[in-house]
DOTI-630678 format. One record per residue (C-alpha): residue in three letters; x, y, z. Coordinates in pm, whole numbers, padded with zeros to 5 digits, always signed. Layout:
! residues N
ALAXYZ...
This chain:
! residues 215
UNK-00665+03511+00886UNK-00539+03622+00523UNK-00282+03864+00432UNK-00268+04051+00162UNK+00009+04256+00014UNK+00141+04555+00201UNK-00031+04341+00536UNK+00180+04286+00804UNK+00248+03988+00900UNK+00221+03878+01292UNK+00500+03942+01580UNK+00458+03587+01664UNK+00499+03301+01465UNK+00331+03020+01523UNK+00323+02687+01349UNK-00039+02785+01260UNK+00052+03097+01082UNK+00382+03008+00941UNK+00187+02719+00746UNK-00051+02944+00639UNK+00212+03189+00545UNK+00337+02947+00337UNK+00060+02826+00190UNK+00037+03154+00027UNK+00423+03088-00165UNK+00333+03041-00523UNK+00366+02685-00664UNK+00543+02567-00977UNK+00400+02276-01140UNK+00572+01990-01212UNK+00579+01863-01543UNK+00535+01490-01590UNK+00367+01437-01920UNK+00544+01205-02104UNK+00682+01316-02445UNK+00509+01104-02737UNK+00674+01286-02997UNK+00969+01033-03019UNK+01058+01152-03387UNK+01417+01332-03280UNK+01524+00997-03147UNK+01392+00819-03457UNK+01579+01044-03660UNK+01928+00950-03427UNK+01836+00623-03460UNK+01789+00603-03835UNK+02106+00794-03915UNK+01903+01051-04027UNK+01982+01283-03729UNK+02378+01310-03820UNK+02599+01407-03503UNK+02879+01722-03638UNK+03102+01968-03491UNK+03419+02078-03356UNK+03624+02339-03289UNK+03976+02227-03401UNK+04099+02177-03763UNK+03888+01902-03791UNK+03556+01837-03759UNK+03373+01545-03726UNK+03025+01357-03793UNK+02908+01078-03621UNK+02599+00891-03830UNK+02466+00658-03608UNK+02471+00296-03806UNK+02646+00436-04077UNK+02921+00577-04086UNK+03240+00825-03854UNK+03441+01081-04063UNK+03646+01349-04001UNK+03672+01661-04260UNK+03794+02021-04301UNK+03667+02274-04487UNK+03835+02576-04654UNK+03837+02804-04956UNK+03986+02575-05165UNK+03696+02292-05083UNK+03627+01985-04862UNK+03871+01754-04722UNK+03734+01433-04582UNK+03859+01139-04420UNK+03624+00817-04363UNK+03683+00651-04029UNK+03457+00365-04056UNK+03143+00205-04170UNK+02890+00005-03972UNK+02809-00339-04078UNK+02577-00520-03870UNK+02781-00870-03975UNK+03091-00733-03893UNK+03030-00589-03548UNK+02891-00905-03403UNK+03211-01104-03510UNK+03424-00819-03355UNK+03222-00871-03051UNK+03226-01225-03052UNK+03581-01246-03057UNK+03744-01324-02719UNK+03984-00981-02699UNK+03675-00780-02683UNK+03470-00950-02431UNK+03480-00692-02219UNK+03305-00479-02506UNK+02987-00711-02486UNK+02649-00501-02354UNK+02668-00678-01984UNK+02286-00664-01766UNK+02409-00328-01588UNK+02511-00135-01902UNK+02714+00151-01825UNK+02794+00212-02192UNK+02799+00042-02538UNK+03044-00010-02795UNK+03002-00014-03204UNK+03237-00100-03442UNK+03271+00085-03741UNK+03536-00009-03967UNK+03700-00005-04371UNK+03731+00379-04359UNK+03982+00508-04560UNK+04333+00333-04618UNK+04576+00445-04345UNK+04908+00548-04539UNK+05115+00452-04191UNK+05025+00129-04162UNK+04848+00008-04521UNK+04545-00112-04318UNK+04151+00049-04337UNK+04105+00269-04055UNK+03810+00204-03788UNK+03663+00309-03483UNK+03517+00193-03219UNK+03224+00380-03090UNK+03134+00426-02722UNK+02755+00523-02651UNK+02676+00650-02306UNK+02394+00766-02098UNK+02450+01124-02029UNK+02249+01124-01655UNK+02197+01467-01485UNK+02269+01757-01782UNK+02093+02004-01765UNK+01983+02024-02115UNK+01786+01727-02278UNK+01961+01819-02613UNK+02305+01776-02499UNK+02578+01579-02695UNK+02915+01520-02544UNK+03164+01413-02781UNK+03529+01342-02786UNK+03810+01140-03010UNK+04071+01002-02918UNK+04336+00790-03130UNK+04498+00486-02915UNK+04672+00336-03200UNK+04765+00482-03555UNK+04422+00522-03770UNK+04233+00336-03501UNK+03992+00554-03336UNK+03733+00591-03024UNK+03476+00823-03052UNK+03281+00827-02723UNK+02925+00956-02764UNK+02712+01097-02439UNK+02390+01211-02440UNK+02013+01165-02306UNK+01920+01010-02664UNK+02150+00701-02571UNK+01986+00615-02240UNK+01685+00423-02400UNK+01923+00243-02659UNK+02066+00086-02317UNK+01757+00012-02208UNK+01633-00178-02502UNK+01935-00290-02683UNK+01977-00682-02789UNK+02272-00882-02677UNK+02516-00719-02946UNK+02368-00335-02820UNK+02161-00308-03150UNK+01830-00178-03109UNK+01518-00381-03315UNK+01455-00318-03635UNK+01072-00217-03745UNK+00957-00353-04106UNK+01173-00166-04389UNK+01465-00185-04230UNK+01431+00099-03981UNK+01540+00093-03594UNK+01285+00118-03382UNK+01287+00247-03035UNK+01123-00012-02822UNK+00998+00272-02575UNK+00786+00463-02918UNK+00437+00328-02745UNK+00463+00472-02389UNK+00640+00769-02493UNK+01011+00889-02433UNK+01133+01086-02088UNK+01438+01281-02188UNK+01411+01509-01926UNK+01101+01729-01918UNK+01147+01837-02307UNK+01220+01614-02655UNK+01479+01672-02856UNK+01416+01959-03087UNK+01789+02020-03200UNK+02156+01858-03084UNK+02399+02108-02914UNK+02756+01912-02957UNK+03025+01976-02763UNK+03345+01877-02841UNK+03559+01778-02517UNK+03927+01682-02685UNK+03973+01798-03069
């Protein structure tokens, strides 16, 4: 028996029916192609792909193995405030040293740290400021292209930026014993996942919505 529309349908429903009822429901595909177009991430990766926003009086970029600054823009012109540059050399001995052991990528990563450091000279307490940056899997958002970010300030002109998004979950996934990704010939990161293709979600990253969760 079909139905068609305007039909009705039976008095009595039967298990017979009822699946056949159902079988009319219309189906949505699911999509599980993976995405091969890993250029977005490359970008990230590279520092090419620069992480800014914010909604207070500052505003702040995040270049991923570069460098954090914050900055403020008005009539008058730009002011801007380093927080820290990366150096591969001087991350690992940060790591290595015994106060931040806890900061080392353990085999269930949750998270990993960076250290950024000689930003600009803290008048408070004559020392270069730095940060320490937190990169963490952002698991269930509902957009691919989300970035949560927030800053906070523990001690005076040393800073944690903490860094959540779907772009981070295959840096956990592939990074070495310091949480640095492999470098490709040239110098560029490469994302160890590039040959199989990247899930982040069911789309790539086209563009970076950031949202700023403490200013």
């Amino acid at each position: 028996m079909q139905w068609l529309q305007g039909d009705k349908f039976p008095t009595e429903i039967t298990q017979a029916n009822l699946e056949e009822i159902m079988s009319k429901e219309p189906k949505i595909p699911k999509i599980t192609t993976k995405i091969h177009d890993t250029t977005p991430v490359q970008e990230f990766l590279n520092g090419k792909n620069c992480l800014t926003g914010g909604t207070g009086w500052w505003k702040y970029e995040f270049c991923y193995g570069k460098y954090v600054r914050q900055f403020h823009i008005d009539k008058s012109g730009e002011t801007s405030i380093m927080l820290g540059f990366f150096d591969e050399g001087l991350h690992k001995k940060w790591l290595n040293d015994p106060k931040n052991e806890s900061k080392r990528p353990k085999a269930k990563r949750t998270h990993l740290s960076h250290f950024y450091q000689g930003g600009d000279l803290c008048e408070k307490t004559g020392e270069k400021r730095q940060t320490e940056v937190k990169l963490k899997c952002m698991d269930g958002s509902n957009s691919p292209t989300a970035v949560s970010l927030y800053l906070m300030e523990p001690q005076t002109c040393q800073y944690v930026l903490g860094v959540e998004s779907p772009l981070i979950c295959s840096i956990l996934q592939n990074a070495d014993e310091y949480g640095l990704m492999p470098k490709q010939e040239g110098g560029h990161v490469s994302d160890a996942s590039t040959g199989e293709g990247v899930y982040l979600g069911n789309a790539v990253v086209e563009d970076i919505e950031v949202r700023f969760e403490n200013d």
